[in-house]
Backbone bond lengths (Angstrom), bond angles and torsions (degrees), N, CA, C in turn:
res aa  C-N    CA-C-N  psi(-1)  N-CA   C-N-CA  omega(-1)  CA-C   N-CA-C  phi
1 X - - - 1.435 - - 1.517 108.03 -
2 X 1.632 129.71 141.70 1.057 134.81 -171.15 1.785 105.37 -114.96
3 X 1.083 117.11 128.53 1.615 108.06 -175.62 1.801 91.90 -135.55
4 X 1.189 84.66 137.44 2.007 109.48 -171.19 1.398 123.95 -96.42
5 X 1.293 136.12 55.59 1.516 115.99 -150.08 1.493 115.63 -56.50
6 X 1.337 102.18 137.82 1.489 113.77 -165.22 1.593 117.88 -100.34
7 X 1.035 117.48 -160.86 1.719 112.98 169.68 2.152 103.16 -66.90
8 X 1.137 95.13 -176.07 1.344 116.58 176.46 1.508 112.57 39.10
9 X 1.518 119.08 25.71 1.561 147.63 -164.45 1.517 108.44 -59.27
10 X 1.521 141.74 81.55 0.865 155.06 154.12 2.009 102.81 0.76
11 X 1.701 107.91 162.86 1.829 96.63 174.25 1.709 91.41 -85.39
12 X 1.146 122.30 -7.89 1.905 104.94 -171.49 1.862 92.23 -129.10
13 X 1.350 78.62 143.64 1.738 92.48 171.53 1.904 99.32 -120.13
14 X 1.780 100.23 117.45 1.740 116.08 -172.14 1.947 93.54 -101.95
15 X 1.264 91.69 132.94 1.600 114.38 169.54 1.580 106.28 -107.86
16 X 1.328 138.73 68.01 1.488 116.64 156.21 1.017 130.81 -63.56
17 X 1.350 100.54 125.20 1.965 115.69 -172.37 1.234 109.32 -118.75
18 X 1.715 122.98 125.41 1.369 122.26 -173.02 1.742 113.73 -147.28
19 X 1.302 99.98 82.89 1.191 87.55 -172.94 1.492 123.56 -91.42
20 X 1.184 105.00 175.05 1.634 105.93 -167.99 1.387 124.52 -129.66
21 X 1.822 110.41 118.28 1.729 106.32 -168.25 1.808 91.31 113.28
22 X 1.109 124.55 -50.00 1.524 118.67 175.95 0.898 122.03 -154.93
23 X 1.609 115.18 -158.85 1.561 120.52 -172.33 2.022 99.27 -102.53
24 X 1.524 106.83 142.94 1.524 114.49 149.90 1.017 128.04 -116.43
25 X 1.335 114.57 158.22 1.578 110.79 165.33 1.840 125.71 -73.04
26 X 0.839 146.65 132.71 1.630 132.37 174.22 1.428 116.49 -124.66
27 X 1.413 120.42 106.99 1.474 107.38 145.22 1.262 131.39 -136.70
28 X 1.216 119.43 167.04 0.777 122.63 171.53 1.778 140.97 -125.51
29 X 1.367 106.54 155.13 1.687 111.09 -148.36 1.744 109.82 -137.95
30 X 1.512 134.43 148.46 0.791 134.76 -152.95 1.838 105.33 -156.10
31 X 0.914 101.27 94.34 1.922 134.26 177.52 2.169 84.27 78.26
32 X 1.024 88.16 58.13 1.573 82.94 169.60 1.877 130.99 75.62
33 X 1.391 73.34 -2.50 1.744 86.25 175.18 1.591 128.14 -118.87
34 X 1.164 136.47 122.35 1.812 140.48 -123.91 1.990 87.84 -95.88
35 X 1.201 86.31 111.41 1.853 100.73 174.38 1.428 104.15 -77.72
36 X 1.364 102.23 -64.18 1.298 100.49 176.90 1.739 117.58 -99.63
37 X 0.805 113.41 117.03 2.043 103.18 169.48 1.438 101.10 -47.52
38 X 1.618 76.08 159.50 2.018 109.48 177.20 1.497 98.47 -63.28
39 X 1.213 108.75 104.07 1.711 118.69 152.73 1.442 131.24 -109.04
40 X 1.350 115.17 129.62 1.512 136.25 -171.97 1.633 102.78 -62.73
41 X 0.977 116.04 106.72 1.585 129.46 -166.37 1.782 104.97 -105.87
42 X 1.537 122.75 115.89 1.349 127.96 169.48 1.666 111.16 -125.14
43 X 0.901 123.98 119.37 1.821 155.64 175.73 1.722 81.59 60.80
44 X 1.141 164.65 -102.62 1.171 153.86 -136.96 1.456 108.82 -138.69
45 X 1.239 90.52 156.56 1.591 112.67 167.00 1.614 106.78 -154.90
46 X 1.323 96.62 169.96 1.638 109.22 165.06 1.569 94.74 -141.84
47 X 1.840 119.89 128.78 1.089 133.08 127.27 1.249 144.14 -70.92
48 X 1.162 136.75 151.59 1.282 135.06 -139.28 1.991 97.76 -139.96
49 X 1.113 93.98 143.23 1.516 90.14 156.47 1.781 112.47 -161.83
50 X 1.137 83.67 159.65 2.200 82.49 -140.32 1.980 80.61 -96.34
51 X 1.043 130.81 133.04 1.600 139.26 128.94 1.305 104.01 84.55
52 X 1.751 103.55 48.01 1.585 114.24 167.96 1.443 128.87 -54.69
53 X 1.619 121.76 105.51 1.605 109.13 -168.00 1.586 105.39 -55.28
54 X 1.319 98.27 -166.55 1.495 92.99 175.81 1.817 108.45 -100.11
55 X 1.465 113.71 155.24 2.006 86.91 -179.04 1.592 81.85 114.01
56 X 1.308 116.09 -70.66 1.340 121.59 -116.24 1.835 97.19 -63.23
57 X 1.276 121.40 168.74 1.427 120.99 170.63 1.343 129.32 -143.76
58 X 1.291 97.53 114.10 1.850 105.22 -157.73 1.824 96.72 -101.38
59 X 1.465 106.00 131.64 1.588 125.20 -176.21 2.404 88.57 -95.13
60 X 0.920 117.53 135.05 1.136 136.46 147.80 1.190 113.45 -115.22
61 X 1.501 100.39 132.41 2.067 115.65 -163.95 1.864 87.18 -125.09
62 X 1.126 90.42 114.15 1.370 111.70 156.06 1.718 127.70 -113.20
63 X 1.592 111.93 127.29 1.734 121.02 -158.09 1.474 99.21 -151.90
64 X 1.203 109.91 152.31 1.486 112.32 -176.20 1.248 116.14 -77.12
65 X 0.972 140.29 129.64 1.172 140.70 -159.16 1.931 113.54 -70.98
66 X 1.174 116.04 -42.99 1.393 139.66 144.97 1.495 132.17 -103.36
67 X 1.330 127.16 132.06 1.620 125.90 171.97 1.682 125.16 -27.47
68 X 1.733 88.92 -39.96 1.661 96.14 -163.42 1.659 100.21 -86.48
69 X 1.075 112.49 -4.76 2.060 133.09 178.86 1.747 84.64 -80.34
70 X 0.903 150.25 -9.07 1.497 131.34 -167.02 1.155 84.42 -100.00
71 X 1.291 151.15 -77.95 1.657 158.50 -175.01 1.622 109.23 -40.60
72 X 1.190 103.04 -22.76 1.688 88.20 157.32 1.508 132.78 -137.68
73 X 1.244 92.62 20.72 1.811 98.00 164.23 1.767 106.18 -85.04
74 X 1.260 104.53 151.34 1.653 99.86 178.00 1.274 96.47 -110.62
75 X 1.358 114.78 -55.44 1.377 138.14 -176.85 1.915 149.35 -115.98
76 X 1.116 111.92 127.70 1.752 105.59 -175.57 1.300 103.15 -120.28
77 X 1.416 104.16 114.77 1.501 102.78 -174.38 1.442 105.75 -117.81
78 X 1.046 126.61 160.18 2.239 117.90 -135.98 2.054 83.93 -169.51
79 X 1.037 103.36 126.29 1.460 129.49 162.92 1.504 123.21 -155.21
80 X 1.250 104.35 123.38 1.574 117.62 -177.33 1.405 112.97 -84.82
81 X 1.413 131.32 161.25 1.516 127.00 -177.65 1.954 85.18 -138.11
């Protein structure tokens, strides 16, 4: 997922990630360099990222954390604040 900070850009940019059926991995990275480390994600989380310029464009990579985690996730459902 690609998120753009826009005008009226809050000081924190929130990623809730909740997937459903298993665990993922999530991180996230910004011109190629890891803001946040790979974290093992089970029914929710919120990531955080502290003093997003404006412009700026943060990639969140979501992957199963294990092979046998692909056969039972159904769903990753992802909203930014």
């Amino acid at each position: 997922m690609r998120q753009q900070v826009g005008n009226g850009a809050r000081d924190e940019l929130y990623f809730y990630v909740m997937p459903c059926g298993g665990a993922v991995d999530a991180e996230v990275t910004l011109k190629g360099e890891t803001i946040i480390s790979r974290k093992q994600i089970y029914g929710y989380e919120m990531l955080r990222v502290k003093n997003p310029a404006l412009r700026q464009r943060f990639f969140l990579r979501i992957s199963a954390s294990k092979t046998e985690e692909l056969h039972r996730i159904s769903t990753v459902e992802v909203s930014t604040v």
